[in-house]
C-alpha positions in Angstrom: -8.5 13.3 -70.9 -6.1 11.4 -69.2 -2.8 12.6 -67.6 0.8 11.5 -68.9 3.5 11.2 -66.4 6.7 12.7 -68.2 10.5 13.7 -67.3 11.0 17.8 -67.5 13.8 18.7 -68.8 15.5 21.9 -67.9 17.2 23.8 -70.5 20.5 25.9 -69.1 20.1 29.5 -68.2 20.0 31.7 -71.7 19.0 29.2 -74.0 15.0 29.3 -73.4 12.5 32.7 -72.6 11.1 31.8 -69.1 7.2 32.4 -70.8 8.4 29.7 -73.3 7.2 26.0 -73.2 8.9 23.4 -75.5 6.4 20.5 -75.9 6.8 17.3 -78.1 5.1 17.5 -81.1 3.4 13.9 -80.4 1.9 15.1 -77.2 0.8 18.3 -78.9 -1.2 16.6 -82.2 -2.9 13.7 -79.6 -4.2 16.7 -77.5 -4.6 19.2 -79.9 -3.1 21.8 -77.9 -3.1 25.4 -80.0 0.6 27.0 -80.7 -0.9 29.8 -81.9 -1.8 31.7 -78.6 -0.9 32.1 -75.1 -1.9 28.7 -72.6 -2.0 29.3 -68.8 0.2 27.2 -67.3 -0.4 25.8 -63.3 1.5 23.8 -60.9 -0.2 23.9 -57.5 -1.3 28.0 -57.1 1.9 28.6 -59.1 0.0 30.4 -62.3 1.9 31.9 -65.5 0.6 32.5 -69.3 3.2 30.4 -72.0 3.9 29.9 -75.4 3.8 26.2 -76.5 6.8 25.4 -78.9 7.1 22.2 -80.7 9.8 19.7 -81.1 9.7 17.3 -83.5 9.6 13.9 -83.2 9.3 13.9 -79.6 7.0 13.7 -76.6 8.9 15.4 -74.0 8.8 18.7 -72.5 11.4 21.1 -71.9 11.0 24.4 -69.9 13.7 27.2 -68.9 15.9 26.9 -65.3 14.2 30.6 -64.7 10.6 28.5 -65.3 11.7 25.7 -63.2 13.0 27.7 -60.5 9.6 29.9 -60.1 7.9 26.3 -59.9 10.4 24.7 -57.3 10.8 21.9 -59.8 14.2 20.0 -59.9 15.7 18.4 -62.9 15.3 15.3 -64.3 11.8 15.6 -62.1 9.1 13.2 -63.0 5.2 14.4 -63.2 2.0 14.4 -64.8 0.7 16.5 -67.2 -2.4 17.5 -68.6 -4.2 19.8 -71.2 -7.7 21.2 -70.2 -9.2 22.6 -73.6 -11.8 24.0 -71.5 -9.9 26.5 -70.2 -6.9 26.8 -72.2 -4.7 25.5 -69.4 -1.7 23.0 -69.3 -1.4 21.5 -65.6 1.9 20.3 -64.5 1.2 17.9 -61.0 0.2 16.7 -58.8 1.6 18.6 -56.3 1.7 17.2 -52.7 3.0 19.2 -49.7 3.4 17.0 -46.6 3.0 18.7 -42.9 4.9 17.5 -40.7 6.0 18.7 -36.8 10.0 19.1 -37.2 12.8 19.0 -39.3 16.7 19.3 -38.6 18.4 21.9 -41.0 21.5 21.0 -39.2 21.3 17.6 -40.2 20.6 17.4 -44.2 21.4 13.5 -44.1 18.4 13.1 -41.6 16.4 16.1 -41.8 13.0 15.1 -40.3 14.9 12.6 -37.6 13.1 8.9 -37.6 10.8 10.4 -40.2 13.5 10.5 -42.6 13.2 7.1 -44.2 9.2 7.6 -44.1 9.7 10.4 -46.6 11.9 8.7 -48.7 10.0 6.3 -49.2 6.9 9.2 -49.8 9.8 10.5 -52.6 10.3 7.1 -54.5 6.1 6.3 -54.2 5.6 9.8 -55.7 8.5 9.3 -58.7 6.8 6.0 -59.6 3.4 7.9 -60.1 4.3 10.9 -61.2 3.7 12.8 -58.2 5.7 15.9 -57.2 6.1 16.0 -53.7 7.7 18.6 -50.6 8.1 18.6 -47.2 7.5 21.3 -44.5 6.7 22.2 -40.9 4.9 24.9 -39.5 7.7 27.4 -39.2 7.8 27.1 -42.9 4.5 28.8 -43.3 5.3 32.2 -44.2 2.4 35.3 -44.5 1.8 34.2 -47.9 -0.5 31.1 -48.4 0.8 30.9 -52.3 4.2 30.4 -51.3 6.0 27.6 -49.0 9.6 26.8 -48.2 9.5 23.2 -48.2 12.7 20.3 -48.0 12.9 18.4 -52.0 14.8 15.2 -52.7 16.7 15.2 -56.1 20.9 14.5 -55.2 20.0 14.9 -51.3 18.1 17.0 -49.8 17.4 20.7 -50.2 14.9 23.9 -49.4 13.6 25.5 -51.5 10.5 28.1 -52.4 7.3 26.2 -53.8 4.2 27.0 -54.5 1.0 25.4 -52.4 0.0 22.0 -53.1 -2.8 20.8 -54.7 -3.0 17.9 -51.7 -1.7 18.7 -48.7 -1.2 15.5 -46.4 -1.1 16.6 -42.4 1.3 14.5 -40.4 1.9 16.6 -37.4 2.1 14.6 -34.3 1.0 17.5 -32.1 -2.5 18.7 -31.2 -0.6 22.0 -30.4 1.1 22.2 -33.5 -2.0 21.6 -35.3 -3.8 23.9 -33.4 -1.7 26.9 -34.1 -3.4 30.3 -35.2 -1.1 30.0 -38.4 -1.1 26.3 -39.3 -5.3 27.0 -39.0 -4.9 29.8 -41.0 -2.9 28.4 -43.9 -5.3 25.6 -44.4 -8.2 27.5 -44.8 -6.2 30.2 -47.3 -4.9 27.3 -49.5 -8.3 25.5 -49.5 -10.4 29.0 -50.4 -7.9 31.0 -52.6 -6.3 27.9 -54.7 -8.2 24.9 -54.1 -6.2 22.9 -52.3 -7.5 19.7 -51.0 -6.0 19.0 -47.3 -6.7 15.7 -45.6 -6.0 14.1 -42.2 -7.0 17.9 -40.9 -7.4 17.3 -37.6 -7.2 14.8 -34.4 -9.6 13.4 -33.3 -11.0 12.5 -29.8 -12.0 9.7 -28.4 -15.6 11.1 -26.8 -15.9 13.2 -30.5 -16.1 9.9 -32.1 -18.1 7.8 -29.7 -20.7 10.9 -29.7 -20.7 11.3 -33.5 -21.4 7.7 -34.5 -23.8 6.0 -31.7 -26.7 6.8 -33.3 -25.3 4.8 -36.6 -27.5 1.8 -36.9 -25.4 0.1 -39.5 -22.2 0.1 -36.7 -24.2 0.2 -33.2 -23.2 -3.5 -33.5 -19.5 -2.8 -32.7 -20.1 -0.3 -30.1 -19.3 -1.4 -26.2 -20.9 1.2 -24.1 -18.8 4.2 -23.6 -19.3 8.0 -22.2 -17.4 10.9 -21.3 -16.5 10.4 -17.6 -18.1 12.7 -15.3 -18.8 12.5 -12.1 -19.3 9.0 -9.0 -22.6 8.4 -10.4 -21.2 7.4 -13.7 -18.4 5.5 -12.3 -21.2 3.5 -9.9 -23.2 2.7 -13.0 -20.7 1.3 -15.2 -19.5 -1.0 -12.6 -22.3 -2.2 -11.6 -23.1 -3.3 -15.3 -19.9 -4.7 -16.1 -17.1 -6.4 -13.9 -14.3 -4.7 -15.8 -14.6 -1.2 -17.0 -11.9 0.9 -18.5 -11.1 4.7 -18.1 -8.9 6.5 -21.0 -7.8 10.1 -21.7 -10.0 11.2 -24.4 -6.6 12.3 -26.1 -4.3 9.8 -25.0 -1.9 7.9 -27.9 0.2 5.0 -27.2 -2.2 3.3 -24.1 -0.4 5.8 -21.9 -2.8 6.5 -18.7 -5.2 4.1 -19.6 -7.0 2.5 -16.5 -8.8 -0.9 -16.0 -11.0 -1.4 -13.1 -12.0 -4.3 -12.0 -14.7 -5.6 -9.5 -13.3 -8.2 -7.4 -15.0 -10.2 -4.3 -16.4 -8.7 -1.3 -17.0 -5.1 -2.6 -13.4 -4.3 -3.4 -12.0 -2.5 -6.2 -8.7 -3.0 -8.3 -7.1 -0.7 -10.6 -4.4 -1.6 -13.4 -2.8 1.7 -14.7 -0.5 1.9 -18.3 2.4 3.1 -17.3 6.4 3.5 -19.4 7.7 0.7 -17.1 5.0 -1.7 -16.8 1.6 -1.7 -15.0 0.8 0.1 -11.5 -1.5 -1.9 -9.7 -4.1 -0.7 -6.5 -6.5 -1.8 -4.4 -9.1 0.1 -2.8 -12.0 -1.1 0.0 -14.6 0.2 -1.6 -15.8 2.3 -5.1 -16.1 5.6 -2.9 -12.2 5.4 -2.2 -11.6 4.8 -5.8 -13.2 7.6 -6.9 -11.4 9.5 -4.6 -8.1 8.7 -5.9 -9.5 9.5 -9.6 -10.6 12.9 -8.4 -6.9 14.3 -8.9 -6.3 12.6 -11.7 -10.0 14.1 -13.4 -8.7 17.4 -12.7 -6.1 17.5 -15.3 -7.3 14.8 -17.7 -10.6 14.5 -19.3 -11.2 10.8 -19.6 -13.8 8.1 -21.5 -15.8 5.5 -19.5 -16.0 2.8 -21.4 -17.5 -1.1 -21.0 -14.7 -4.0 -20.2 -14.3 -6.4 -22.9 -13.2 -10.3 -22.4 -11.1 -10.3 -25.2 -9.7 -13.2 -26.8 -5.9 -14.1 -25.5 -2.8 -15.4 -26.8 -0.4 -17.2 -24.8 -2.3 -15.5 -21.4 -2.1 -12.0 -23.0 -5.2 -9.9 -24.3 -4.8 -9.6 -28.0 -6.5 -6.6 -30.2 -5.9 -5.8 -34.0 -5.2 -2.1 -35.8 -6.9 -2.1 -39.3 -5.5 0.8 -41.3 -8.2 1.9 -43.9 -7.4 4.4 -46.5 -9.3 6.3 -49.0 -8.0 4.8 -52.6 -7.6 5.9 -56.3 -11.0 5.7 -56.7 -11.6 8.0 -53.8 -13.6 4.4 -51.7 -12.5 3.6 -48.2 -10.4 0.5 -48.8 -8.9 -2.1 -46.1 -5.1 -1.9 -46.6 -3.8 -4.0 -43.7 -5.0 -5.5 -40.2 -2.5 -6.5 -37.7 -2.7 -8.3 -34.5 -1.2 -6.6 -31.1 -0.5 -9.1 -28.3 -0.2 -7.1 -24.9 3.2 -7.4 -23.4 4.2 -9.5 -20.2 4.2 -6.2 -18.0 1.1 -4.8 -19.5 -3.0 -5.3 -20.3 -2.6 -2.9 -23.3 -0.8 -4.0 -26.4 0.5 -0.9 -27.8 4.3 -1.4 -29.2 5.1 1.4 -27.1 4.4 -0.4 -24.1 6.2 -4.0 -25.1 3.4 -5.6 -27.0 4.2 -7.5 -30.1 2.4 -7.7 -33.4 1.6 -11.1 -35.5 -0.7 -11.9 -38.5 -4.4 -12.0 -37.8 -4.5 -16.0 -38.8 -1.9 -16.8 -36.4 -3.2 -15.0 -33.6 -6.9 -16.1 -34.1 -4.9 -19.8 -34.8 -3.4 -19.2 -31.5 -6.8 -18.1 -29.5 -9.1 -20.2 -27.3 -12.1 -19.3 -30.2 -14.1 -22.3 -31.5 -13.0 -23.8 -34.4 -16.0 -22.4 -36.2 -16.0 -18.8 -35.5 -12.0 -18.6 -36.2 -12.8 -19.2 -39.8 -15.2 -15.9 -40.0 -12.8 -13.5 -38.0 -10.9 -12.2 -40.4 -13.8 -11.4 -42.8 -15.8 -9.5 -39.7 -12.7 -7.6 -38.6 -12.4 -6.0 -42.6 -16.1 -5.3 -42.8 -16.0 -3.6 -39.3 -12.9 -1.4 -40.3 -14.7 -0.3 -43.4 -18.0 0.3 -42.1 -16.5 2.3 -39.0 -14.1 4.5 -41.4 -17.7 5.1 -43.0 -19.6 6.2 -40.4 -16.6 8.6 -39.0 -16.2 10.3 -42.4 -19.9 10.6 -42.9 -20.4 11.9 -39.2 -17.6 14.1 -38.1 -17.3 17.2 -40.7 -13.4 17.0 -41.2 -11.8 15.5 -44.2 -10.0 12.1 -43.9 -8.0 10.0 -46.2 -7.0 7.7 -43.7 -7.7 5.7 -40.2 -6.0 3.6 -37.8 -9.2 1.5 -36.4 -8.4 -0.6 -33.4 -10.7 -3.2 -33.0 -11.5 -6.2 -30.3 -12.2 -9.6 -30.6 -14.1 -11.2 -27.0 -14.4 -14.8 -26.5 -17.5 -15.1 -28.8 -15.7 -14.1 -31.3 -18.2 -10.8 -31.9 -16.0 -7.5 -33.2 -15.9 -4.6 -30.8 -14.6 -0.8 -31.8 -11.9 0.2 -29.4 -10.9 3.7 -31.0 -10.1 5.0 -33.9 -6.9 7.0 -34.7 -6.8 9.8 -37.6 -3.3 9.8 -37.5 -1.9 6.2 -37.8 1.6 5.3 -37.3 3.3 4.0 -40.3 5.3 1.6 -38.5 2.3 -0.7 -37.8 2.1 -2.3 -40.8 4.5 -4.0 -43.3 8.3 -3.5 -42.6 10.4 -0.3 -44.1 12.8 -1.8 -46.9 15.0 -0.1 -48.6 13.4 1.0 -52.3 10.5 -0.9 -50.8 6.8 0.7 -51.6 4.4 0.3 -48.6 0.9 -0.3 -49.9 0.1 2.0 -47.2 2.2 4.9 -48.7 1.1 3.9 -52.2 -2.7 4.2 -51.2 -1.8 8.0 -50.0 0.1 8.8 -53.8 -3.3 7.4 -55.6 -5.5 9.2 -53.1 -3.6 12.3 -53.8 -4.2 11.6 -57.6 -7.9 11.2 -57.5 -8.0 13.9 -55.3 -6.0 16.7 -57.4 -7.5 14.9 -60.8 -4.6 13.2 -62.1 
């Protein structure tokens, strides 16, 4: 039976029994829902037995402000509904809680900062589906998993006590956050006690997937040669196999520390480090001096070796592209944007934190040295590497995932390459924040939260 995405009305204190529900008698004959006995009546873990009313000529619903209040739902709220014969039970939803690391209580015009316009555009994504949504950070979890205090958007924002989601989406930005004894502890509660689906559940590491999907045949295609960096031994292998190698923290974001080490005539060694203000650039006689000067950095940052790429350029600078792939309505990994990233002038990495810039991927492969030939097969490789790559990490790394950022290389041959692959992708990579503008890419995380929850 399908769901029906209705407006709830809520009736003033006094007029309506909180353990009543007043439900258009249309809705009530096309579902066949009894009148004549108790119904349970859910919204996220939020559980309570209800009398169905009818009202005539109509296919609204009405519930009391006591209700609504026990549910966290604000008026004139907009959600899905659905009747489960089964078991007797009348589902208001979904319910969506959103993690996120911070809000600012002080602030209610801005309360999660440069977030802020993210979630309002989460808000108006959710009202066009149906989909009830909150916000919260970890100092809202409380020492009952059935129970959140979580920020809601009706005539501004507002906190107030709801009850746990049947999808909870994580956006924390923090591995320490995320690995907090309570945030770990809430996501199993909500998953075991009510169900709760929770995706996006945890970072990921650069050497976790490298190690998880090598032995993939369907993607060994895409994979330069990469390892968790050791000890000299390693260091003298990889450059002796490839004239440009690259080092980069296994947990890094934003291309910050990322070295490139190049072989250069006579035995000598150059290094290019990512840095806020441009690149940082040494030489050193030989690889035993290099290593040396790594030996510090080793110390306090655990790093990936991984094989140099000649990647296609635009205008001089190295170019690479961030597919976002996101699990769909259907619950199918589906290509929802590629972008290129051309490096800035001070940089070899093209992050938009460190000046690069970003273009279509016809332009930039129009703008590239590639043979005529093999620019007119690009964009169809770069989508079916994305998808197969989202594949093989989902199928490979026991976590759940509704979403990657991929970044992907393109070297002079015009063969795809896996850089890394992000499970928590910005959302500013993609198409432009308007206002009252939908993002396919927040749209995609509404209808995954749907097929998830059953709506």
């Amino acid at each position: 039976m399908p769901s029906r995405k209705i407006t709830i009305q809520i009736m003033s204190s006094g007029l309506l029994e909180d353990d009543i529900l007043v439900l258009g008698d249309i809705l009530i004959k096309q579902w066949r829902i009894p009148t004549h006995l108790p119904l349970l009546l859910t919204f996220g873990s939020f559980r309570q037995r209800v009398k169905v009313v009818p009202l005539s000529r109509s296919d609204g619903i009405r519930l009391s402000s006591g209700l609504a209040k026990k549910m966290g739902i604000q008026p004139k709220a907009t959600l899905r509904l659905i009747y489960r014969p089964h078991s007797s039970t009348l589902q208001f939803g979904p319910l969506l809680g959103i993690l996120l690391s911070q809000d600012f209580a002080g602030n209610p015009e801005r309360p999660f900062g440069q977030m802020t316009l993210f979630c309002r555009e989460l808000v108006n994504a959710c009202s066009r589906q149906g989909v009830y949504v909150y916000f919260f950070t970890p100092k809202h979890i409380g020492t009952s998993s059935g129970q959140v205090t979580g920020w809601v958007y009706g005539n501004g924002w507002k906190q107030t006590q709801l009850p746990a989601a049947d999808v909870f989406y994580n956006r924390l930005n923090s591995r320490k956050l995320e690995n907090k004894p309570s945030v770990q502890h809430f996501m199993k509660e909500v998953k075991s006690r009510y169900g709760s689906h929770f995706f996006n559940e945890k970072y990921l590491d650069k050497t976790e997937v490298f190690d998880a999907i090598e032995r993939d045949g369907s993607i060994q295609r895409y994979l330069p040669e990469s390892h968790l960096f050791r000890n000299y031994a390693m260091l003298k292998m990889m450059c002796s196999k490839y004239p440009i190698i690259f080092l980069k923290p296994i947990r890094g974001s934003l291309g910050k520390g990322i070295i490139r080490i190049s072989r250069l005539e006579g035995g000598t060694y150059q290094t290019l480090t990512a840095q806020v203000g441009g690149t940082r650039r040494q030489t050193y006689p030989n690889l035993t001096k290099l290593f040396q000067s790594l030996s510090g950095k080793m110390k306090t940052t655990r790093y990936q070796i991984q094989q140099g790429l000649h990647l296609i350029e635009v205008d001089h600078r190295p170019v690479d592209f961030r597919a976002l792939v996101q699990k769909n309505l259907s619950g199918k990994w589906n290509t929802t944007s590629i972008v290129a990233r051309i490096a800035g002038s001070q940089h070899f990495v093209s992050n938009l934190a460190r000046g690069g810039s970003l273009s279509t991927v016809k332009e930039a492969i129009a703008r590239s040295m590639l043979p005529a030939g093999v620019k007119s097969k690009v964009g169809t490789k770069l989508k079916n590497a994305a998808l197969d790559i989202a594949q093989s990490v989902d199928t490979h790394i026991p976590a759940h995932f509704g979403e990657f950022g991929i970044d992907l290389a393109v070297d002079t041959s015009g063969r795809v390459w896996l850089l890394e692959v992000n499970s928590k992708p910005s959302k500013n990579d993609n198409t432009p924040m308007g206002e009252g503008k939908i993002r396919p890419s927040v749209k995609q995380v509404i209808e995954y939260t749907r097929y998830l929850s059953g709506f």
